[in-house]
GUVEXMAR-301034 format. One record per residue (C-alpha): residue number from 1; residue in one letter; chain; x, y, z. Coordinates in Angstrom, 3 decimals. Layout:
N
<site><i>NUM</i><aa>A</aa><ch>A</ch><px>X</px><py>Y</py><pz>Z</pz></site>
...
# end
This chain:
183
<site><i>1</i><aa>X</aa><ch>A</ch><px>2.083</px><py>-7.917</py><pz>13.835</pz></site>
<site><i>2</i><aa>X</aa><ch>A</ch><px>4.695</px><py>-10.271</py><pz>14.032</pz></site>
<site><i>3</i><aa>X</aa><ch>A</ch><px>4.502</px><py>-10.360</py><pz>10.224</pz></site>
<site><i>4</i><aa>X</aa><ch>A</ch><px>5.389</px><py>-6.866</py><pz>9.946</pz></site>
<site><i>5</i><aa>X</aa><ch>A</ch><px>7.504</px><py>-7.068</py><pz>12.411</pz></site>
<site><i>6</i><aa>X</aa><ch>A</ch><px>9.973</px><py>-9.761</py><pz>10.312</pz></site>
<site><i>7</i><aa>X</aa><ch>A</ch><px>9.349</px><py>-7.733</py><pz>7.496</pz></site>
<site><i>8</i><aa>X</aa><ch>A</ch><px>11.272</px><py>-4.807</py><pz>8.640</pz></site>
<site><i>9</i><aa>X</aa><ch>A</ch><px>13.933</px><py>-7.009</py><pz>10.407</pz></site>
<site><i>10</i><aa>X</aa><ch>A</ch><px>14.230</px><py>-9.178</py><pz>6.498</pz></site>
<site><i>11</i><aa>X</aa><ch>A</ch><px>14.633</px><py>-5.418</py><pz>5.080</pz></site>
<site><i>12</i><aa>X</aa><ch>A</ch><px>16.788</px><py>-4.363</py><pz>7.440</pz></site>
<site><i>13</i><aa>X</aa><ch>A</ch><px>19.338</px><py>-7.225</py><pz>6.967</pz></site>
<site><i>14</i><aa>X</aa><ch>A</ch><px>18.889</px><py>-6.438</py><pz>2.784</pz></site>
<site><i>15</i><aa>X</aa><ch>A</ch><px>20.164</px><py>-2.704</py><pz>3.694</pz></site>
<site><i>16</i><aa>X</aa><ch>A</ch><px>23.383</px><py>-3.984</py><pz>6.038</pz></site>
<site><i>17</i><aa>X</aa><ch>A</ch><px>23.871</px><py>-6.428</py><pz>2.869</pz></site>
<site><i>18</i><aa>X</aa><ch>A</ch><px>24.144</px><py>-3.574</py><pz>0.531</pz></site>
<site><i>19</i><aa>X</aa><ch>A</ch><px>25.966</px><py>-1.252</py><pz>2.529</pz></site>
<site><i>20</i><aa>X</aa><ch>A</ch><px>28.685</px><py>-4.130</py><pz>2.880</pz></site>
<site><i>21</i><aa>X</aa><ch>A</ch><px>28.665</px><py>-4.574</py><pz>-0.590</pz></site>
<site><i>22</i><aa>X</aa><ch>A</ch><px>28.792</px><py>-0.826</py><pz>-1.470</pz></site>
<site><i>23</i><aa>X</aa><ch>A</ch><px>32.210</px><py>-0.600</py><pz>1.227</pz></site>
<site><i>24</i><aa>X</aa><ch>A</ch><px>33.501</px><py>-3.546</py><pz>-1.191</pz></site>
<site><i>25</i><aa>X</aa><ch>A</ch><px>32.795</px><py>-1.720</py><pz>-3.940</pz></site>
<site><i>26</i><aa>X</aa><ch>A</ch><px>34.207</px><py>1.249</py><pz>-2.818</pz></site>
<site><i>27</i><aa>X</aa><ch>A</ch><px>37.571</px><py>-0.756</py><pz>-1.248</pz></site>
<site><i>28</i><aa>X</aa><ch>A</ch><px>37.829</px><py>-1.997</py><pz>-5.223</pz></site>
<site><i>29</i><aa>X</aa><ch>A</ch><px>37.638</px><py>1.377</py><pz>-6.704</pz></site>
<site><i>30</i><aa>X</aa><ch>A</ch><px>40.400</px><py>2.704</py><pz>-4.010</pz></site>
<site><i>31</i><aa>X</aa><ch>A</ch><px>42.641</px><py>-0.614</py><pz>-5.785</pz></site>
<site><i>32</i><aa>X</aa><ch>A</ch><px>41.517</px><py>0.220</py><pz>-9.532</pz></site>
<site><i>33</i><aa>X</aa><ch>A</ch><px>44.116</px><py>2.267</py><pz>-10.474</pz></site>
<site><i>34</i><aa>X</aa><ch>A</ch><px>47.017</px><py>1.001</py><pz>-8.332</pz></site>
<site><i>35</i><aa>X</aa><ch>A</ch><px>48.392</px><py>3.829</py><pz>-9.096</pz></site>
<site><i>36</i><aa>X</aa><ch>A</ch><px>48.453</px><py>4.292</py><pz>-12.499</pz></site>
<site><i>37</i><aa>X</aa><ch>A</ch><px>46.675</px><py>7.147</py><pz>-14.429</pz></site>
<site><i>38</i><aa>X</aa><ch>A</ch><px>43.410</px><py>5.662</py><pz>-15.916</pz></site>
<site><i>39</i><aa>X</aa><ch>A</ch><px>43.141</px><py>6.166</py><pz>-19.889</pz></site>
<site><i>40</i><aa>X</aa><ch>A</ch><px>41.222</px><py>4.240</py><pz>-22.158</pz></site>
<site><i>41</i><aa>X</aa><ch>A</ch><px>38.893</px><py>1.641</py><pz>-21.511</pz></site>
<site><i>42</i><aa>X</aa><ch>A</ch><px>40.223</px><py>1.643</py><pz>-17.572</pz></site>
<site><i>43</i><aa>X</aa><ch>A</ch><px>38.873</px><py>5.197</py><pz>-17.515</pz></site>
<site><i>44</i><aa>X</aa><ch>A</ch><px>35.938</px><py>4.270</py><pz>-18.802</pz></site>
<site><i>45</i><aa>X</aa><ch>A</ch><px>35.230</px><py>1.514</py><pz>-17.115</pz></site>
<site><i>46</i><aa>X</aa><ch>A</ch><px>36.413</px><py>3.218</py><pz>-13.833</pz></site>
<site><i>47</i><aa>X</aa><ch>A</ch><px>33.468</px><py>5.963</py><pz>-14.580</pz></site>
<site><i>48</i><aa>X</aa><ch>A</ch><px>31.040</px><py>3.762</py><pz>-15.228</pz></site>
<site><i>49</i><aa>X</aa><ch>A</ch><px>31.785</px><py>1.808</py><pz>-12.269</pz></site>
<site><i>50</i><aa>X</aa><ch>A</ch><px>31.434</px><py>5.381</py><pz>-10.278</pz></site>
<site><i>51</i><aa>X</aa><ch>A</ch><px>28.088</px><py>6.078</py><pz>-11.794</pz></site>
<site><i>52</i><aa>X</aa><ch>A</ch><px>26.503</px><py>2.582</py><pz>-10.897</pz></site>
<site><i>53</i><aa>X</aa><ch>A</ch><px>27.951</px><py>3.027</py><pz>-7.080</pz></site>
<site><i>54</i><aa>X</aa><ch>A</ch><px>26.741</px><py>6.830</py><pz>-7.091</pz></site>
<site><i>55</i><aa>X</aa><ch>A</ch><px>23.184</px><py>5.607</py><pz>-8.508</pz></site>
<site><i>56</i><aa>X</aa><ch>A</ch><px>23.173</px><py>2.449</py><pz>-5.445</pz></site>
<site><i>57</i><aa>X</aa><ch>A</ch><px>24.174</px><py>4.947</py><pz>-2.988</pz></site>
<site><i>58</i><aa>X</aa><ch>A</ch><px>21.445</px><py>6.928</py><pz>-3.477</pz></site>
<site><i>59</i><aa>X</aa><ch>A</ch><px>19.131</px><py>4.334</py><pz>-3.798</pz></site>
<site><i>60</i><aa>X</aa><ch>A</ch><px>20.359</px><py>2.700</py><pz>-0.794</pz></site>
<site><i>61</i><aa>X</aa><ch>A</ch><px>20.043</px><py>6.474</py><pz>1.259</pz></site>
<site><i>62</i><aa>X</aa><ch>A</ch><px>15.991</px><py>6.169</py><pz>-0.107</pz></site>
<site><i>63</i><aa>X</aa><ch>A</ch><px>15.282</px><py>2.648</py><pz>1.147</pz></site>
<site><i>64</i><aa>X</aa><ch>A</ch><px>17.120</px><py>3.160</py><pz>4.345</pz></site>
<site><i>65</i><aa>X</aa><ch>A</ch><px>15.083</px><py>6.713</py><pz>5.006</pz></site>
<site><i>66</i><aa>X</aa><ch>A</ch><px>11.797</px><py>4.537</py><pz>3.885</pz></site>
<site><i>67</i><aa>X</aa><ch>A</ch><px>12.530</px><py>1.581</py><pz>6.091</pz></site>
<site><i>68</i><aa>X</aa><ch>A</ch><px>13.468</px><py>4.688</py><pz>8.982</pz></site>
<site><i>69</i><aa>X</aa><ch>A</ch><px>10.063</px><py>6.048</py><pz>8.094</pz></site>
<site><i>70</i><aa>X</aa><ch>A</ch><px>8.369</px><py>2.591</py><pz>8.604</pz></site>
<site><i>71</i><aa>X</aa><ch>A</ch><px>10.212</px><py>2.004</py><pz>11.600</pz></site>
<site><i>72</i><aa>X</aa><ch>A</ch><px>8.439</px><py>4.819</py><pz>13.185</pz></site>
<site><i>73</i><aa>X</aa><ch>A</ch><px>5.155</px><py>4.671</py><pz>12.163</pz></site>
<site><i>74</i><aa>X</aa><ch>A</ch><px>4.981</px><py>1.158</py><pz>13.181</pz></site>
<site><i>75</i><aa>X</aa><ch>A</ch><px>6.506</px><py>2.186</py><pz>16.602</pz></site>
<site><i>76</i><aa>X</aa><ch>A</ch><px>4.139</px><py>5.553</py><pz>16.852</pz></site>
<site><i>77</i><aa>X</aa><ch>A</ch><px>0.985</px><py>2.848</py><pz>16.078</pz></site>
<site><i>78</i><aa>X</aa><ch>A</ch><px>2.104</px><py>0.202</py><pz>18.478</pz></site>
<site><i>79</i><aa>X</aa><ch>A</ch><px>2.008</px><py>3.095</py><pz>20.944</pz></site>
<site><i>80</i><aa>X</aa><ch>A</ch><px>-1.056</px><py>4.185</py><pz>20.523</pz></site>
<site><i>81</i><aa>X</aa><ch>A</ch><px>-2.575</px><py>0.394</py><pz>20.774</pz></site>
<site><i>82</i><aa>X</aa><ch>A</ch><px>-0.207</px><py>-0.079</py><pz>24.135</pz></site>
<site><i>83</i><aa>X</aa><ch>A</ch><px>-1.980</px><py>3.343</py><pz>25.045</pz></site>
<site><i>84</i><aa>X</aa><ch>A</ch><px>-5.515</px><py>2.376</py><pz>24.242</pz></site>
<site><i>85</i><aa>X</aa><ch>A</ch><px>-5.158</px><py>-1.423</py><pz>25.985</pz></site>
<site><i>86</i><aa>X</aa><ch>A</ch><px>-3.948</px><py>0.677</py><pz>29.131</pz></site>
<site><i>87</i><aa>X</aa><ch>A</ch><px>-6.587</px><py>2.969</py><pz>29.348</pz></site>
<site><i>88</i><aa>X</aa><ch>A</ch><px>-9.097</px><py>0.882</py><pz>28.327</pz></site>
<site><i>89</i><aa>X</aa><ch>A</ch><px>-10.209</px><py>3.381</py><pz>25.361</pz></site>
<site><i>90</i><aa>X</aa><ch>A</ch><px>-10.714</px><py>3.266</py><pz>21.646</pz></site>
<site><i>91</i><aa>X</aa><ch>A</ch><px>-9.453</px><py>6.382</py><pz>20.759</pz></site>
<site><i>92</i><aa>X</aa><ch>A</ch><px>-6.668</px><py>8.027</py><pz>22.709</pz></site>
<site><i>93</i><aa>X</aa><ch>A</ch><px>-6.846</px><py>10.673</py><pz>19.953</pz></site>
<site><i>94</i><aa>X</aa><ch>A</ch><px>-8.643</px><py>12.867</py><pz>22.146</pz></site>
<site><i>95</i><aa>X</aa><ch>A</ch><px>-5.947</px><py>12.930</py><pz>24.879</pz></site>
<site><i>96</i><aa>X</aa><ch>A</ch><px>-3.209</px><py>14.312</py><pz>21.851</pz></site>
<site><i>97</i><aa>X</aa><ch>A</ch><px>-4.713</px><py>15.856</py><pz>18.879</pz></site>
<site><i>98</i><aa>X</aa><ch>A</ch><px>-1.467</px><py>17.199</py><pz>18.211</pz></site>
<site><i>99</i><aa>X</aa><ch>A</ch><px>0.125</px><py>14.135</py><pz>17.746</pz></site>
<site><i>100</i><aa>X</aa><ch>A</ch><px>-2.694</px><py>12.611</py><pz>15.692</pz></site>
<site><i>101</i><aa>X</aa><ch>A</ch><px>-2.684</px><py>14.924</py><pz>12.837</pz></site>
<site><i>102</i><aa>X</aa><ch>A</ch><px>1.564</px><py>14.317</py><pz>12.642</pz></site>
<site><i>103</i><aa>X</aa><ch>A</ch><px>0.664</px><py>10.732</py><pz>12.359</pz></site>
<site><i>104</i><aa>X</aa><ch>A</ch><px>-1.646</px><py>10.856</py><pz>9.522</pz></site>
<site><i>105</i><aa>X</aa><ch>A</ch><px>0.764</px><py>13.295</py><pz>7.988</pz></site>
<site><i>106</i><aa>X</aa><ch>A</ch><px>3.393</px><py>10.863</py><pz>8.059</pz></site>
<site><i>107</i><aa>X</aa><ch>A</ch><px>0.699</px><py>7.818</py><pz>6.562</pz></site>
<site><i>108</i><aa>X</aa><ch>A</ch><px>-0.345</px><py>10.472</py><pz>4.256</pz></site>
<site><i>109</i><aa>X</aa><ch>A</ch><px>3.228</px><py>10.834</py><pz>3.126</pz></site>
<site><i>110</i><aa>X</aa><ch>A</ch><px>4.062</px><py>6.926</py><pz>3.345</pz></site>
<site><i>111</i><aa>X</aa><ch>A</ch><px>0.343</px><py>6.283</py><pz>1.298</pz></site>
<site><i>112</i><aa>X</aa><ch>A</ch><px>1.852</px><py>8.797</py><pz>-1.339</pz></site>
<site><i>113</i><aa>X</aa><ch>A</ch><px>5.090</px><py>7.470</py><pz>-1.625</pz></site>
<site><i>114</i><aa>X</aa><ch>A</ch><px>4.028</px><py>3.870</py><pz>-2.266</pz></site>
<site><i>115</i><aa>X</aa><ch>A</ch><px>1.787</px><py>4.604</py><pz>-4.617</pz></site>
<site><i>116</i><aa>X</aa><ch>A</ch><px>4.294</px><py>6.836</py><pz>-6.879</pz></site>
<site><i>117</i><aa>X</aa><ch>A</ch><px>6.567</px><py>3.714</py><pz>-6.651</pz></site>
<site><i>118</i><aa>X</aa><ch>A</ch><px>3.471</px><py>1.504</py><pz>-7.739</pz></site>
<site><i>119</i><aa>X</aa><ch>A</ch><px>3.523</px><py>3.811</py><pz>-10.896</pz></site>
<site><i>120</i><aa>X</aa><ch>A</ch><px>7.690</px><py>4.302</py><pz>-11.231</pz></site>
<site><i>121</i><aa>X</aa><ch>A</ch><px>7.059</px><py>0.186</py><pz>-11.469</pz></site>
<site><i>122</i><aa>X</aa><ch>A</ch><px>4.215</px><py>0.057</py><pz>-14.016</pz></site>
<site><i>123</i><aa>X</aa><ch>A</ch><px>6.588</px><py>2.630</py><pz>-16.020</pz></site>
<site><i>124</i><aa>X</aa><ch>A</ch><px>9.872</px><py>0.225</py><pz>-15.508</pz></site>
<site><i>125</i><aa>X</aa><ch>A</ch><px>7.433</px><py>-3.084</py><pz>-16.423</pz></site>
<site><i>126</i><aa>X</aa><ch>A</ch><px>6.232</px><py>-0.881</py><pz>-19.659</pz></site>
<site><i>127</i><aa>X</aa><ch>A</ch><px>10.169</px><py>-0.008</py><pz>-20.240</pz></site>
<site><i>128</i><aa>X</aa><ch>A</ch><px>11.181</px><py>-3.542</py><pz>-19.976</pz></site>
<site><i>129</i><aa>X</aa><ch>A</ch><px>8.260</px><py>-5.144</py><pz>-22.531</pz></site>
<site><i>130</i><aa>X</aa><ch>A</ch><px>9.170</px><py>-2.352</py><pz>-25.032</pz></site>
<site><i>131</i><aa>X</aa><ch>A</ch><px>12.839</px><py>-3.280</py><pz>-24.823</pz></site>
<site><i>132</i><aa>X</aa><ch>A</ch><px>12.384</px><py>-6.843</py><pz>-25.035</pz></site>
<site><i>133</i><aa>X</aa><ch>A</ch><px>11.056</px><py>-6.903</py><pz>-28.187</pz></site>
<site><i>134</i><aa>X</aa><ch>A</ch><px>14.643</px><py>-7.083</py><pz>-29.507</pz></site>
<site><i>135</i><aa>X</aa><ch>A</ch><px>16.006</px><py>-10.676</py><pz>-29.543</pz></site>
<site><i>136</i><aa>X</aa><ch>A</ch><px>19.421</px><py>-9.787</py><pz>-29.451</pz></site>
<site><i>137</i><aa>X</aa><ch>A</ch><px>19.200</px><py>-8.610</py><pz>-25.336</pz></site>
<site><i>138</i><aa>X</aa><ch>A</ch><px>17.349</px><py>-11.568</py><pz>-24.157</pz></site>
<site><i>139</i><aa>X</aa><ch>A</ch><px>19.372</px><py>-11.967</py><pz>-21.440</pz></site>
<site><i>140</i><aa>X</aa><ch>A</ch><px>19.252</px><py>-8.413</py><pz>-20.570</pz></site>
<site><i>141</i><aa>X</aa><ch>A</ch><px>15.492</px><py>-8.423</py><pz>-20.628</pz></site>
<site><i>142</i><aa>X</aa><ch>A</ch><px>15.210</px><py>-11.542</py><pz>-18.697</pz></site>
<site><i>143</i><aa>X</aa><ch>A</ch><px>17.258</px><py>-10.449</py><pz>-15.723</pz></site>
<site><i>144</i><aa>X</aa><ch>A</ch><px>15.327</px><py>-7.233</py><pz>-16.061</pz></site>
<site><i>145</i><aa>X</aa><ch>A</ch><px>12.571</px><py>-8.652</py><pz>-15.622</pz></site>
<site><i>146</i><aa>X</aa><ch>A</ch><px>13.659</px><py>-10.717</py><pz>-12.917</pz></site>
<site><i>147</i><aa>X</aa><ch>A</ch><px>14.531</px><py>-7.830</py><pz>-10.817</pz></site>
<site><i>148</i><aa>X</aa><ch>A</ch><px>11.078</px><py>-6.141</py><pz>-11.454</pz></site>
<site><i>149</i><aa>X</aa><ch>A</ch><px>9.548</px><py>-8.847</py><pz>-10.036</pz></site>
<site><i>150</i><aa>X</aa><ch>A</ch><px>11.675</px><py>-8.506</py><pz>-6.809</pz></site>
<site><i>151</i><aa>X</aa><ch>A</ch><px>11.044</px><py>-4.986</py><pz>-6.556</pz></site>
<site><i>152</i><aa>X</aa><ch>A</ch><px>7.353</px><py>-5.321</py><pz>-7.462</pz></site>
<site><i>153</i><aa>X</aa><ch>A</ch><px>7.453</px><py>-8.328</py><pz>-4.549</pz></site>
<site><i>154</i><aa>X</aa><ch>A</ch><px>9.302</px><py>-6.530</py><pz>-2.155</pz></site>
<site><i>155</i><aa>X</aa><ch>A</ch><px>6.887</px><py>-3.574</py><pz>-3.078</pz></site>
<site><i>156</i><aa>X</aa><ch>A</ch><px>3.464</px><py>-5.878</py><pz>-2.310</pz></site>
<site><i>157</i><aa>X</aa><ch>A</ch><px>4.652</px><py>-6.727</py><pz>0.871</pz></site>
<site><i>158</i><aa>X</aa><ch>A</ch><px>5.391</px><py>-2.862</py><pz>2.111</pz></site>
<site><i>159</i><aa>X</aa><ch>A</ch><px>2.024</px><py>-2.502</py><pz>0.712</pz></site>
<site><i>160</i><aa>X</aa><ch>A</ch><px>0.678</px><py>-4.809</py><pz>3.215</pz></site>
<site><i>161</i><aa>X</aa><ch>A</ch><px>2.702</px><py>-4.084</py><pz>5.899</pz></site>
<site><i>162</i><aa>X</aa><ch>A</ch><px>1.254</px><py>-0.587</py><pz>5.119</pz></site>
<site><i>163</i><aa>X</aa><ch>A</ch><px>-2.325</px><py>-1.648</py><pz>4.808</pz></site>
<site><i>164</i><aa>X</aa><ch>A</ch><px>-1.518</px><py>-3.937</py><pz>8.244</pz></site>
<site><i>165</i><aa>X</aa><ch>A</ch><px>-0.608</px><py>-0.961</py><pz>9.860</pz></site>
<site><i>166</i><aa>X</aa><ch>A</ch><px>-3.616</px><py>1.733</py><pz>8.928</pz></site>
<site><i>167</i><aa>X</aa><ch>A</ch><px>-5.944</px><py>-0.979</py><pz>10.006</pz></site>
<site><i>168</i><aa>X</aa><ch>A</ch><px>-3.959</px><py>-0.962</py><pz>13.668</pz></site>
<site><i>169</i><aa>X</aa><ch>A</ch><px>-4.344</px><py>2.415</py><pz>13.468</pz></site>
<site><i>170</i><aa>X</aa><ch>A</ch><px>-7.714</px><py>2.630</py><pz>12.522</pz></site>
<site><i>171</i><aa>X</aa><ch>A</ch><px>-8.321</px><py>-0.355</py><pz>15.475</pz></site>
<site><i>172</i><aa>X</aa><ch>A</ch><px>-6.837</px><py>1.834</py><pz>17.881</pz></site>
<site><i>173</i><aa>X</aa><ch>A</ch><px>-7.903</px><py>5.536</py><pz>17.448</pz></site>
<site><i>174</i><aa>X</aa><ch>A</ch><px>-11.468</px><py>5.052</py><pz>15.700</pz></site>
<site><i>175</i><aa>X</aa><ch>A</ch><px>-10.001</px><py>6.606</py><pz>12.978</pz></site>
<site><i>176</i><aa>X</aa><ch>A</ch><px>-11.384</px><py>5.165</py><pz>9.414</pz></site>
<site><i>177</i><aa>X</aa><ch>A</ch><px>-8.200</px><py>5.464</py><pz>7.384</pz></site>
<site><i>178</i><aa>X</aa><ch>A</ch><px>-8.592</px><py>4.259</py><pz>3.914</pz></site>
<site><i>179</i><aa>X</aa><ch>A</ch><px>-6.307</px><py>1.163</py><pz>3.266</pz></site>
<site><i>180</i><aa>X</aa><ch>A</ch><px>-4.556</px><py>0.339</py><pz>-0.257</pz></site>
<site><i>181</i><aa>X</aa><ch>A</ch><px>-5.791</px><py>-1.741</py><pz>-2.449</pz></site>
<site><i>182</i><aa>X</aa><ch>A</ch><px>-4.149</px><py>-5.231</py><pz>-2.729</pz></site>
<site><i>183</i><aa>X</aa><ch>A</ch><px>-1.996</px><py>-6.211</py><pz>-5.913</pz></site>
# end
């Protein structure tokens, strides 16, 4: 537990990093025109500079909902084990059926959306080998690749924070919750 526990603390500092560096990005785009009217390549590179922070925002609104998500499962499971070590029982399922079929909604829903990103990863990895074939964007590819493999990290250990969790679950309800499979 305490595992998952620094997990979600280590992702939760990465998000408060971003959003720092998305206010700084923002505070330079405020600066980028001084002013002036932006033509030419200062227009361009002002809208492609939008784009990128549009695209981080709204990758930064998805991991922060996920980690939210997360958050409350694991809190929701801890529960139920705090429940089930008070009342000496193995299943307080009985005492809130109600409340058991939200929370394997919600793993349902977590289950589903790890796995699509599994897949939106194997596509990116494919993507990347297909574009590296080219010599002239080595250095593209390489740093592609690089961040793949902190995605695809970061992604392995959600996955077992995930699998950590449905076997709490499982421990503490009697449930028999199927578990991912490792990468």
């Amino acid at each position: 537990m305490k595992q998952l526990v620094e997990s979600l603390l280590r992702r939760e500092k990465e998000l408060i990093r971003e959003r720092e560096a998305i206010l700084s990005e923002i505070e330079a785009l405020d600066s980028f025109g001084s002013g002036q009217t932006l033509q030419g390549s200062r227009g361009r590179e002002y809208v492609r500079r939008m784009k990128a922070l549009n695209e981080r925002k709204r990758l930064y609104r998805e991991e922060k909902e996920r980690l939210e998500n997360e958050y409350q499962l694991y809190e929701a499971s801890l529960q139920k084990i705090r429940q089930g070590i008070a009342h000496g029982r193995e299943a307080p399922s009985a005492s809130n059926p109600e409340e058991m079929e939200r929370l394997k909604t919600e793993i349902e829903a977590w289950r589903k959306r790890l796995v699509e990103e599994y897949q939106t990863l194997k596509e990116d990895k494919a993507r990347i080998s297909a574009a590296g074939s080219s010599s002239e964007q080595a250095a593209s590819v390489a740093e592609q690749v690089s961040d793949w493999n902190a995605r695809m990290d970061d992604h392995a250990q959600r996955r077992r924070f995930f699998n950590d969790v449905i076997d709490a679950f499982n421990a503490t309800t009697g449930e028999s919750l199927a578990t991912l499979a490792p990468l």
